[in-house]
C-alpha positions as CSV (number, residue, x, y, z in Angstrom):
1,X,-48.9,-14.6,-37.1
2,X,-47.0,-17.8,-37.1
3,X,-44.0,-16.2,-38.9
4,X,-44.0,-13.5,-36.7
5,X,-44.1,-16.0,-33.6
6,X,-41.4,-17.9,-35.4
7,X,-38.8,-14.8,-35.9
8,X,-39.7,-14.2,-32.7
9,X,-38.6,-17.0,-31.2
10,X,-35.4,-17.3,-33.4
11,X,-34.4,-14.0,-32.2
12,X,-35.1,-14.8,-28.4
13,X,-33.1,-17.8,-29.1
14,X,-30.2,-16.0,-30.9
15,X,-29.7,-13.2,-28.3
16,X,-29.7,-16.1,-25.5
17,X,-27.1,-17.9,-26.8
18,X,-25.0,-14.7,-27.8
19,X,-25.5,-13.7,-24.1
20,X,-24.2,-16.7,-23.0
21,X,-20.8,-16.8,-25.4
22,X,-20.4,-12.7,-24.2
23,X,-18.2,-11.7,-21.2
24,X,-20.4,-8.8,-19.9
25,X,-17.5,-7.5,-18.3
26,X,-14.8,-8.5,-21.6
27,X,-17.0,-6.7,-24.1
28,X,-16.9,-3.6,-22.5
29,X,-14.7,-0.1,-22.0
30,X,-14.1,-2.4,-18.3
31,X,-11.6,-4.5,-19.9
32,X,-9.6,-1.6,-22.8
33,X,-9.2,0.8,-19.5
34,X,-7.7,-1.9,-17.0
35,X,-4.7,-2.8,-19.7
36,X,-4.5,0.7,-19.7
37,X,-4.0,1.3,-16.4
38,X,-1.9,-1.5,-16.0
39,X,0.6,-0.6,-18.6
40,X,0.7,2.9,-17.2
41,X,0.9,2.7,-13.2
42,X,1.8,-1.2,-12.4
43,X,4.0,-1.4,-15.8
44,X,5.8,2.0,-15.6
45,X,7.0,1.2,-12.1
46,X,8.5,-2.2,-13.6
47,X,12.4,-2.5,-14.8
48,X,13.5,-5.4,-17.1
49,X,9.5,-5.6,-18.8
50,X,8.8,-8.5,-21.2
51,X,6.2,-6.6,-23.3
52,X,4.5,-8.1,-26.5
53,X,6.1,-6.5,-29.3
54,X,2.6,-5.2,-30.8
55,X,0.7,-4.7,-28.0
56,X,3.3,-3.1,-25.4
57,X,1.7,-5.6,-22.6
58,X,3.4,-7.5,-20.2
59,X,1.4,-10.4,-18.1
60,X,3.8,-9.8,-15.3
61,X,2.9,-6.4,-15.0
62,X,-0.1,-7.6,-12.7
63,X,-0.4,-9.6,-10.0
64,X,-3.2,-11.0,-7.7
65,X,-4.6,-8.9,-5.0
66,X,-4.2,-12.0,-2.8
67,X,-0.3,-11.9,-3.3
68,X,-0.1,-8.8,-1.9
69,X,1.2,-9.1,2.0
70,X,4.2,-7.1,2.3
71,X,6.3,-8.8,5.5
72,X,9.0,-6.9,6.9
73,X,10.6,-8.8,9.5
74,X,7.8,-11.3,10.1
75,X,5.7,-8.1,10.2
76,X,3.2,-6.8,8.3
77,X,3.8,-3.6,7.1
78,X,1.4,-2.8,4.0
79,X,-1.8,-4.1,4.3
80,X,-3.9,-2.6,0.9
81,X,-7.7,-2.0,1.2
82,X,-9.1,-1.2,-2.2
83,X,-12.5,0.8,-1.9
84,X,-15.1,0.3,-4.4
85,X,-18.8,1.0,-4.3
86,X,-21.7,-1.8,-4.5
87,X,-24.6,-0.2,-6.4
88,X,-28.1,-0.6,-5.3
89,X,-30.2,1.5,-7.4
90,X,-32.8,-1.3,-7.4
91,X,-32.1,-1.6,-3.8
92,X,-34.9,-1.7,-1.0
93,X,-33.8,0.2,1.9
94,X,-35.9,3.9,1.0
95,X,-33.3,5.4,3.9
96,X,-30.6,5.0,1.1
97,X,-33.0,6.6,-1.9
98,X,-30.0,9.5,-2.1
99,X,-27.1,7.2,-2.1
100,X,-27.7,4.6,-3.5
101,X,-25.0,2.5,-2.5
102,X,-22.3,1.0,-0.5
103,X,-19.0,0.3,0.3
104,X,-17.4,-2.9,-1.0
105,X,-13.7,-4.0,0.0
106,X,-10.7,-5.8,-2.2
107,X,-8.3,-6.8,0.6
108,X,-5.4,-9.7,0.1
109,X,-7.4,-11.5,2.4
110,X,-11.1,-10.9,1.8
111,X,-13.4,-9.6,-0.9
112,X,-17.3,-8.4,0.3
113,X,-19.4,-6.1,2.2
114,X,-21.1,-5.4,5.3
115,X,-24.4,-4.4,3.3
116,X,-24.5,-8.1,2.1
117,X,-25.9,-10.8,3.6
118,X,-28.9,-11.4,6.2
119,X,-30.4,-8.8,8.2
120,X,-28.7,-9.0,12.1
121,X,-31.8,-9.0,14.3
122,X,-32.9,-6.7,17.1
123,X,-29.8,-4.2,15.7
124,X,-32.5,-1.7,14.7
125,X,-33.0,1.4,16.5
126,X,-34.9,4.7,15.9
127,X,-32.1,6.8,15.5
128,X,-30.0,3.6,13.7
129,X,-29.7,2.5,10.4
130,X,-30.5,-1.5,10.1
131,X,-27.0,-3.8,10.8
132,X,-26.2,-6.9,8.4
133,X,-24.0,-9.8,9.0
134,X,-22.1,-9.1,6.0
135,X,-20.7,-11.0,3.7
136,X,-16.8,-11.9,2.6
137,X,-15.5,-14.2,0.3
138,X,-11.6,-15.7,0.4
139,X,-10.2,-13.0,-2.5
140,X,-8.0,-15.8,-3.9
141,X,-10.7,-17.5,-5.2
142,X,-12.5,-14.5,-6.1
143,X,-12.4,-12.9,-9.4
144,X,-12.0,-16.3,-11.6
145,X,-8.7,-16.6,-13.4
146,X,-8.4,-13.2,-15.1
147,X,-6.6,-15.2,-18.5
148,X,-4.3,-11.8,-19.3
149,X,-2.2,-13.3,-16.7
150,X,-1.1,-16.2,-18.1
151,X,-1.2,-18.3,-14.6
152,X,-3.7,-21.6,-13.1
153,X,-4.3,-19.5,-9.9
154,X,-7.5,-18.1,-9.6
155,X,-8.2,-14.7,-7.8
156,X,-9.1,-10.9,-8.3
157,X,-6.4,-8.9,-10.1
158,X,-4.6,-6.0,-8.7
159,X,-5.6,-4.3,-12.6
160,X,-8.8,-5.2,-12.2
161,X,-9.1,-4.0,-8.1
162,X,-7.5,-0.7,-9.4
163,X,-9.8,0.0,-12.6
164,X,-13.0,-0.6,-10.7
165,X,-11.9,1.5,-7.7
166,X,-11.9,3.8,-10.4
167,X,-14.4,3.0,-13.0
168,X,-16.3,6.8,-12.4
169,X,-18.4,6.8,-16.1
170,X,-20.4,3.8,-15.4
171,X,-24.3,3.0,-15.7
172,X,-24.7,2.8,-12.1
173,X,-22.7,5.6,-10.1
174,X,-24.1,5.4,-6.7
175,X,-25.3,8.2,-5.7
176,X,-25.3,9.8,-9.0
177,X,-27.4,7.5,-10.7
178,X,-29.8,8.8,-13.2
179,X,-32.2,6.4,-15.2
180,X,-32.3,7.9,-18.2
181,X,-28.2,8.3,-18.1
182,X,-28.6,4.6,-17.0
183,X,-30.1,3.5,-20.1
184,X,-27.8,5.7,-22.2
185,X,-24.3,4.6,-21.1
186,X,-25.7,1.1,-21.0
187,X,-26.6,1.5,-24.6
188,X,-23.6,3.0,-25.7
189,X,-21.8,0.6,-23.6
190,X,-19.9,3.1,-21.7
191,X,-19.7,0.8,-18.5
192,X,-15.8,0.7,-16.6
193,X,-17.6,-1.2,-13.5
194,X,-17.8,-5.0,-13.9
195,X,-19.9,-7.6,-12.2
196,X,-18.7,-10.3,-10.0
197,X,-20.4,-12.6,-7.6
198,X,-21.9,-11.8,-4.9
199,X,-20.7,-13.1,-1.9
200,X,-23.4,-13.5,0.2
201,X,-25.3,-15.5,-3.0
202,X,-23.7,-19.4,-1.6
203,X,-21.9,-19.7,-4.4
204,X,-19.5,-22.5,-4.4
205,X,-15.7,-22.0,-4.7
206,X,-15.0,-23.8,-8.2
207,X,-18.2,-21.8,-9.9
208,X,-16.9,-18.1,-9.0
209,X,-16.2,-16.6,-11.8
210,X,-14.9,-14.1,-13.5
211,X,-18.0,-12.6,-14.0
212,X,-21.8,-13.7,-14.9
213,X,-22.4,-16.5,-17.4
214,X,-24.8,-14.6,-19.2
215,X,-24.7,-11.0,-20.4
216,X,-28.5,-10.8,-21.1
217,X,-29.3,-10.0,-17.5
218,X,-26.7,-7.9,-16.4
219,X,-27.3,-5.7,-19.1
220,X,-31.1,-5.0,-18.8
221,X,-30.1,-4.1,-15.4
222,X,-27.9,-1.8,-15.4
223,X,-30.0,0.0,-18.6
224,X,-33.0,0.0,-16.3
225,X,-31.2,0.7,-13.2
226,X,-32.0,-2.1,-11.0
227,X,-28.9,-3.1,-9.5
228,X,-29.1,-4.7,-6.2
229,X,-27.5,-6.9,-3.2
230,X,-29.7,-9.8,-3.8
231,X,-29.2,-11.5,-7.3
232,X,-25.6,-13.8,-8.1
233,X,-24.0,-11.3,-9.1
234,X,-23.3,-7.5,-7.9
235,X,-22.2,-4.5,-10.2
236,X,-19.3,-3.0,-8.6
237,X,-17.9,0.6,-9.9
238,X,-15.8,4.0,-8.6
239,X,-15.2,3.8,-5.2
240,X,-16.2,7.6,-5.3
241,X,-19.7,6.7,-5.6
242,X,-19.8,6.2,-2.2
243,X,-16.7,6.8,0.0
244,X,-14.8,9.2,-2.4
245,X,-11.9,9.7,0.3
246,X,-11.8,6.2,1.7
247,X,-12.5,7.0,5.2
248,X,-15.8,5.0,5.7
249,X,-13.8,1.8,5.6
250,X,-10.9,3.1,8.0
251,X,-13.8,3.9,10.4
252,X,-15.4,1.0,10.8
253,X,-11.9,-1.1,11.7
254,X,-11.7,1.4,14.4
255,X,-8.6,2.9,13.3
256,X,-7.0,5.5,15.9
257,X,-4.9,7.7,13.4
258,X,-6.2,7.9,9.6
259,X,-4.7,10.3,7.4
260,X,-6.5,11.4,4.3
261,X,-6.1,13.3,1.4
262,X,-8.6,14.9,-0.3
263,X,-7.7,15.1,-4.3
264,X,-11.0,15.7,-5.6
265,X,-11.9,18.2,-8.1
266,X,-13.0,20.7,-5.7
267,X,-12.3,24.3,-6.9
268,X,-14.4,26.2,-4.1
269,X,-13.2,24.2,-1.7
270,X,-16.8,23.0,-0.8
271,X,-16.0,19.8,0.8
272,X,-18.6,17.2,-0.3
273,X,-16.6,14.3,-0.1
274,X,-15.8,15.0,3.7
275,X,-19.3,16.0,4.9
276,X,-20.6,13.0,2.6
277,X,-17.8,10.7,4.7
278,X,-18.3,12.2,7.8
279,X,-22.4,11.7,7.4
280,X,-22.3,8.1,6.7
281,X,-19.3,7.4,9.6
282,X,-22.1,9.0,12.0
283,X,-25.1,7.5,10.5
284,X,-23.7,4.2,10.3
285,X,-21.0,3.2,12.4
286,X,-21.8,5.4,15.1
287,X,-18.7,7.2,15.0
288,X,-18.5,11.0,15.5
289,X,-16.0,13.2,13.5
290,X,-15.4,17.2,14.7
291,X,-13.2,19.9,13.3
292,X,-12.8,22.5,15.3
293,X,-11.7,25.1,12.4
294,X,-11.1,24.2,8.7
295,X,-8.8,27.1,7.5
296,X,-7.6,25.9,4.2
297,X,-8.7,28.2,1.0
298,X,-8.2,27.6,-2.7
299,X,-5.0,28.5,-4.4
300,X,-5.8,31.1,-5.4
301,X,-7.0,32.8,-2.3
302,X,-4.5,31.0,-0.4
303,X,-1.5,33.6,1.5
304,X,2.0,32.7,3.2
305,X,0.4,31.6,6.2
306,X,-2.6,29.5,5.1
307,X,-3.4,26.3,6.5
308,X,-2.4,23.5,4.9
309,X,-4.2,20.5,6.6
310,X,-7.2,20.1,9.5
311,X,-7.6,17.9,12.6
312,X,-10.4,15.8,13.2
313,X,-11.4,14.1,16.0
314,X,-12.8,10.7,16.2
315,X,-15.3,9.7,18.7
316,X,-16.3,5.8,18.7
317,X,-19.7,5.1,20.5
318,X,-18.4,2.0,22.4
319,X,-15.0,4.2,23.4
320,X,-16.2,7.9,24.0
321,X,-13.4,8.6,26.5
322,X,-10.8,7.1,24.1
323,X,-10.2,10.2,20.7
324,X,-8.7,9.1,17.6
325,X,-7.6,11.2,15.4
326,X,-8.0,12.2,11.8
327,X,-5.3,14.5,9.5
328,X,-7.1,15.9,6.4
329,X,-5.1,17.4,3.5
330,X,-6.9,19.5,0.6
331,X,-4.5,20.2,-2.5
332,X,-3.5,24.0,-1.9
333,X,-0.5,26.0,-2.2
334,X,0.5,30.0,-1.7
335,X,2.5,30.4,-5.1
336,X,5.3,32.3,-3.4
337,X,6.2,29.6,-1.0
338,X,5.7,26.6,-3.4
339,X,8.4,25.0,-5.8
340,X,8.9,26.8,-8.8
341,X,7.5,24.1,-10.7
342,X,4.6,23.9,-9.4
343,X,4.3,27.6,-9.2
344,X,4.6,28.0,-12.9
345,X,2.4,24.9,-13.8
346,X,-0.5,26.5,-11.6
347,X,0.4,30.2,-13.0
348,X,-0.6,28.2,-16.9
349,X,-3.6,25.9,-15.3
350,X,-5.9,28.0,-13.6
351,X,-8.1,24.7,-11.9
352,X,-4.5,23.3,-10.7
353,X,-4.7,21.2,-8.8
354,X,-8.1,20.8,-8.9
355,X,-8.2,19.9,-12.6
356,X,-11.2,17.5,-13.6
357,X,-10.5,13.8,-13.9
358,X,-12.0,13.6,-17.0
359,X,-8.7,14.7,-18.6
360,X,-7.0,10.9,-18.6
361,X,-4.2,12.4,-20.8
362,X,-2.1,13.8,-18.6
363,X,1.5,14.6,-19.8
364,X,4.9,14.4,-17.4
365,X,4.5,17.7,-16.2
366,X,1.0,17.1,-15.2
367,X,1.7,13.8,-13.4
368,X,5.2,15.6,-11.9
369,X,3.5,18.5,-10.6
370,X,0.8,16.9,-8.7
371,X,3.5,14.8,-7.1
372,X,5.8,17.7,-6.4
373,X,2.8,19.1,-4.9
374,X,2.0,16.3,-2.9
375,X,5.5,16.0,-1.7
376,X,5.5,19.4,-0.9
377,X,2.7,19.7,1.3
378,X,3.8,16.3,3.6
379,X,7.4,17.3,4.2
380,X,5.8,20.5,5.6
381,X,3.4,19.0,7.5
382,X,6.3,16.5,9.0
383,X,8.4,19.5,9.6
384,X,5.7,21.4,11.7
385,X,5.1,18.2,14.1
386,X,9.2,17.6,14.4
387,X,9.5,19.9,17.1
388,X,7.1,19.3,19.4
389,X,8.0,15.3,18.6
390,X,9.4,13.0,21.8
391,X,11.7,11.7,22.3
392,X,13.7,13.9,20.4
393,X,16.0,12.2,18.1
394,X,19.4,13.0,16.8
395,X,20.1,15.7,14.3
396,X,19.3,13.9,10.9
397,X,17.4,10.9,12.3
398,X,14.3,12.5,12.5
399,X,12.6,10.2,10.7
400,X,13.0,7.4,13.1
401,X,9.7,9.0,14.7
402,X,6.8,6.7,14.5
403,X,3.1,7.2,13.5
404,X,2.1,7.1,16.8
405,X,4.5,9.9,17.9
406,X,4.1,12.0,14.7
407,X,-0.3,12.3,15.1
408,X,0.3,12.7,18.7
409,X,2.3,16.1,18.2
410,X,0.2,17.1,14.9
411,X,-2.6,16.9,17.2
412,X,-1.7,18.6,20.7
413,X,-1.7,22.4,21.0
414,X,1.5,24.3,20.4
415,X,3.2,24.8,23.7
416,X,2.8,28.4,25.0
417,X,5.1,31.4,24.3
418,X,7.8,32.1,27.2
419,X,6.4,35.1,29.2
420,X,9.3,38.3,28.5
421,X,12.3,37.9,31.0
422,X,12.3,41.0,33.4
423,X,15.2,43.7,33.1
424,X,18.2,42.4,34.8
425,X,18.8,43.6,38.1
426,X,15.8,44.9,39.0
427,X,15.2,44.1,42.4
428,X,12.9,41.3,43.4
429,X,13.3,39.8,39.9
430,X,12.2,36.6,39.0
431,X,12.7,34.6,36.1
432,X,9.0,32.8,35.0
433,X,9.3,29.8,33.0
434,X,7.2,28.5,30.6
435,X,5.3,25.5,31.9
436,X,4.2,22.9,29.5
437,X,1.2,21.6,29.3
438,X,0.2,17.7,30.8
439,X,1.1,15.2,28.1
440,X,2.1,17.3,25.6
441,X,5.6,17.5,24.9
């Protein structure tokens, strides 16, 4: 028995002290699919690279999300709000037993949620879902110093920011969580979500790090699926796991005009990811969304005149009188009317393009065709709205228009048809004219 009790021990002590010298979040598919990533979207879009000889990596190739605060004349023009999901498997809240999650923001200014943090009192109704103070931590001290980039600042990395927004195989998947998948991928070590610190944990500024300082924990969590807001440190993964279309976020600033695009893998054009954003907006943040018609259909059911995009209207509880508006574009496309490239791409790939994102192999014909696509389906849309657009600009300058002025006609009724001009010279003629609507153009 003593032997036994003494391997025991020496085992308990050796996978304590591994834990500790392991990077939970280094030792994992995390850290091989953010360099690629990197390489491919933030490197490719890079001239003059300064890549390792062996490796094809260049430290530049990445930056801090806290750098990121495009100015344009003193303004702001870009402002980036990465969505990624904060699992709570473990969680408490039994309303949330489906989802199992929420949303978690990488901004240049702040990292956090509003699930974290201390309960806000009397915000509890019967028909409302508890409130929290939230919690948000300065994002240039958040992340730890991310050594592939070679710098003393300290801060979450755009490569990092990107491969958790889009870390979809991962232990804990929101609202797809399964335990015995759980234990599986945790096994296996198929985990692209990482764990950082919580920001509603107190944590002070110089011990953020890059992750937790011991592995041991984590892990049995996420194999047992216990993931929650309350311990140091949160497991973030795929955005999708929550807010697949990034609308959740956009609602709760109170935006006026979002515009969203819906690139899911959705074949039967079924629209889970915009009932799914549309519940939570209403549960929420008491925030109504309405389509009166949704016309769009698959490819291929889709004819000359198919609709190519929806309107939704956005009612805020504390502004009822005051809509917003929400543009929604589905990938779609009648094969007559679309560029031939795309045409004959779709004619060889039947689930174009609604292919599965489990194919991360995609070749330049792949990439160029949903991008064609893409570019297809706005400039129509733009066209559409130019028309009924005010002021009306020059010939060739119509795209001085601003946001404002381009929802504003996508979303106000067509102005009626002219009413036929009687014969000429019929006696008691009278030439009708069309009358446009109040405050449309």
């Amino acid at each position: 028995m003593m032997a036994q009790g003494f391997i025991a021990t020496a085992l308990f002590l050796i996978i304590s002290v591994a834990a500790m010298k392991i990077d939970v979040n280094r030792f994992s598919m995390h850290g091989v699919y953010r360099n690629r990533l990197v390489r491919a979207f933030l490197g490719g879009a890079r001239a003059g690279r300064k890549a390792d000889p062996f490796t094809d990596f260049d430290p530049a190739d990445n930056h801090r999300v806290s750098e990121l605060r495009a100015q344009k004349d003193g303004r702001r023009v870009l402002y980036p709000v990465v969505n990624v999901t904060l699992n709570l498997v473990g969680g408490e809240n039994l309303a949330w037993q489906e989802r199992k999650a929420s949303s978690f923001i990488i901004t240049p200014l702040f990292c956090g949620s509003a699930a974290l943090g201390d309960d806000v009192p009397n915000c509890a109704a019967a028909n409302n879902p508890r409130r929290w103070s939230g919690a948000y931590i300065e994002t240039k001290d958040y992340g730890g110093k991310e050594p592939e980039l070679n710098d003393d600042k300290t801060g979450i990395s755009l490569g990092t920011a990107i491969t958790i927004s889009g870390a979809a195989a991962s232990p804990s998947m929101g609202y797809s969580s399964e335990p015995a998948t759980a234990f599986l991928m945790t096994l296996f070590n198929v985990r692209l979500g990482a764990w950082l610190a919580n920001p509603a944990a107190g944590i002070a500024k110089e011990e953020v790090k890059a992750g937790p300082t011991s592995a041991l924990k984590p892990l049995l969590t996420e194999a047992l699926g216990l993931t929650d807001a309350k311990s140091e440190n949160v497991y973030l993964s795929d955005g999708g796991h929550f807010d697949n279309l990034g609308i959740y976020e956009m609602i709760r600033r109170r935006c006026r005009y979002i515009l969203v695009v819906d690139a899911d893998a959705d074949e039967t054009f079924a629209f889970e990811d915009l009932a799914r954003s549309v519940r939570f907006a209403g549960i929420d943040l008491d925030a109504k969304i309405e389509f009166a018609s949704i016309k769009m259909k698959p490819a291929r059911e889709a004819t000359a005149t198919s609709d190519t995009f929806a309107i939704g209207k956005i009612t805020y509880a504390e502004s009822p009188a005051d809509a917003s508006w929400l543009i929604y574009i589905k990938p779609t496309y009648f094969p007559e009317n679309a560029p031939i490239d795309v045409r004959s791409y779709g004619m060889m790939n039947a689930t174009f393009p609604h292919e599965t994102t489990l194919d991360q192999w995609f070749g330049e014909s792949q990439f160029e065709s949903y991008r064609r696509l893409g570019e297809y389906l706005m400039s129509r849309l733009y066209e559409q709205q130019v028309p009924k657009m005010t002021p009306k600009l020059a010939a060739g300058a119509e795209k001085g228009h601003t946001l404002e002025q381009f929802f504003t006609a996508a979303t106000s009724p067509a102005a009626p048809a002219p009413p036929s001009r009687p014969s000429p010279g019929r006696a008691g003629s009278t030439v009708a004219k069309a009358q446009t609507p109040a405050g449309n153009p």
